[in-house]
C-alpha positions, 0 to 999 in steps of 0.5 A: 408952422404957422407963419412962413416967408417964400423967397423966390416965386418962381415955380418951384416957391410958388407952388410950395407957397400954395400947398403951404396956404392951402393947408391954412399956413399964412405965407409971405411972398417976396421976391426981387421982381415985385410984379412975379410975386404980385402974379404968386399972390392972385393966384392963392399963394399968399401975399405979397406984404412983408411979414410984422416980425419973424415968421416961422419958416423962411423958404429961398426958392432962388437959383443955386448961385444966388441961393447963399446971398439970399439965405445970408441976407434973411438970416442976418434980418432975423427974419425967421426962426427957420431956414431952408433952400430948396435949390437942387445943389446943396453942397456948394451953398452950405459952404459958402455960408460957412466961409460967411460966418452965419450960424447955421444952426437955424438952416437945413438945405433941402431940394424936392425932386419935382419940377416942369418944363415950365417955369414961373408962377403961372407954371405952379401948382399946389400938388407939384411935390405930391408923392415925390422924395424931398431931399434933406440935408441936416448936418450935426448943427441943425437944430431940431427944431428947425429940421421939424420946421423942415419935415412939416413942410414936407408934410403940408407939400405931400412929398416924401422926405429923404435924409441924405449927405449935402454931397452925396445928394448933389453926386445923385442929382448930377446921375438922375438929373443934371447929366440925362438933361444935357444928354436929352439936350445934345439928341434934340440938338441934332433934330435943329437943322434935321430934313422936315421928312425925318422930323415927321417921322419922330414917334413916341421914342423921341418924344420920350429922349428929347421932352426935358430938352424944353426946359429954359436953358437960363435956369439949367446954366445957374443949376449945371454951374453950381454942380459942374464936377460931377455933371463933367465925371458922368459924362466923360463916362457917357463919352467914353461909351460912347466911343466904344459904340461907335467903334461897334458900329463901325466894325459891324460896316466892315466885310471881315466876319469876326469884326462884324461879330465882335461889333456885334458883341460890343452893341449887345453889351451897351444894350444889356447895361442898359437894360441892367440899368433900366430896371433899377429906375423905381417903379410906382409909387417908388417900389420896385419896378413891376413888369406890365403889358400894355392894351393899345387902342386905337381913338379919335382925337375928341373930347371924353375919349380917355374919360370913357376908356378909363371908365370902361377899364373901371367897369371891367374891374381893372386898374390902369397903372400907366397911360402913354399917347402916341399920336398919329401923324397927319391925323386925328387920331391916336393910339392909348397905351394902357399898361396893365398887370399881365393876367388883366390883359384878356379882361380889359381887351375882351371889356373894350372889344365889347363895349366898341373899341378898336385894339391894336395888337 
């Protein structure tokens, strides 16, 4: 590839505008504001000049409910000899160019599994899919070529591809993604008019449930409106939970032993499901999940901090596998948890103590 046309330069086309041009692919930006594609291009992602002729590649980074007008509109112009989307619902899309006409035998649906809190072109960056799946969707028409076009531009973005059905993809968005974004929506809604003393008191649990509630609710109306369906099944399952848990809790308030008990037994089966379920999220890099323990140190809140920690782990000779930082309240200080492989634990605490820092067991 060596020509590619970014529609779209939001964060998501941006940022896969910026791997693209930083691996010396010469990309094209437009995008229905002039001045979104004009910020893209001052920050590296290419230019904002239309193209001389067909480029390689057209990617549309629009949202899902404009994403079959903006590929039919392309495809008609010729504008390039590939096309992909990179919409996080695929199924809807493929059908409405279908019931267009278009020849889709240049168009692949795609849709990498990253993103932010953040949206436009200031939110971008060029390793945003670095590591993560890329989903692709080919059906018996996709040319080959165009499918290659696809998997390079994978490649350029550092992700990993994965092949799947349009609606089996947008069966697992709605579980991994759509569905835990309303439900972390609907715990952050009820901190909207909550006591100041309860909020105060959030800690690194709400911190966790409630973070993909920043997101701007505009770009979730356009996503949850084109994957509905599935979104509406896995929540009315939520719901049905929810229910039974509720009667639990209830039954554990009464002064008659066995309803206690058998709300008891009612909690305990959502938390084990939970757990069952828990344990099958991957673990780093998208193995299987690993158990780690966690050293938690206790710091200040200044410059270089994690930068000695970290150096000091590595002059221990141990690999810090994850980092959490849970701050402290009405202070400036924190608590680093530094999640490690269980026989690292006494090394990097005894390194730590050594080298004068405070550890919380």
């Amino acid at each position: 590839m060596r020509t590619a046309l970014v529609i779209g330069t939001g964060l998501i086309g941006t940022s896969a505008a910026l791997a693209l041009a930083q691996r010396g692919v010469t990309v094209h930006l437009d995008d229905h504001d002039p001045e979104q594609a004009r910020t893209a291009a001052a920050l590296g992602a290419g230019t904002d000049e239309a193209p001389d002729g067909p480029v390689d590649l057209a990617v549309v980074a629009a949202p899902p409910a404009h994403v079959a007008a903006v590929l039919a509109d392309a495809m008609r112009r010729g504008v390039a000899r590939g096309y992909v989307d990179v919409a996080s619902v695929k199924g809807g899309p493929r059908r409405e160019l279908e019931a267009l006409g278009l020849d889709l035998s240049s168009y692949i649906g795609t849709h990498p599994m990253s993103g932010r809190e953040k949206s436009g072109p200031l939110a971008a960056t060029g390793d945003l899919f670095e590591g993560r799946p890329w989903v692709l969707t080919p059906t018996r028409d996709t040319d080959t070529e165009v499918l290659n076009l696809a998997l390079e531009l994978v490649s350029h973005c550092r992700a990993v591809p994965v092949v799947m059905d349009a609606d089996a993809h947008d069966r697992a968005v709605a579980l991994v993604s759509h569905m835990p974004h309303l439900v972390s929506s609907m715990v952050a809604a009820r901190l909207e008019h909550a006591e100041e003393a309860a909020v105060r008191l959030c800690g690194q649990g709400i911190r966790d449930v409630t973070r993909i509630a920043a997101s701007d609710p505009r770009m979730w109306i356009d996503i949850l409106s084109a994957n509905p369906g599935p979104v509406a099944d896995l929540l009315a399952d939520v719901s049905a939970d929810l229910d039974e848990t509720v009667r639990a809790l209830r039954a554990l308030q009464s002064s008659d032993e066995a309803k206690r008990r058998e709300g008891s037994a009612g909690i305990e089966d959502v938390l084990r499901r939970g757990n069952a379920g828990q344990v099958r999220v991957p673990g780093k890099h998208g193995s299987a999940p690993r158990v780690y323990e966690t050293v938690a140190v206790l710091i200040d809140d200044q410059p270089g901090q994690l930068a000695r920690i970290f150096a000091d782990a590595g002059q221990a000779g141990v690999n810090i596998e994850d980092v959490r930082i849970e701050h402290a309240t009405g202070q400036q200080a924190g608590l680093v948890q530094l999640s490690v492989e269980p026989k690292a634990v006494a090394v990097l605490t005894a390194a730590l103590r050594e080298r004068g820092w405070a550890i919380r067991q």
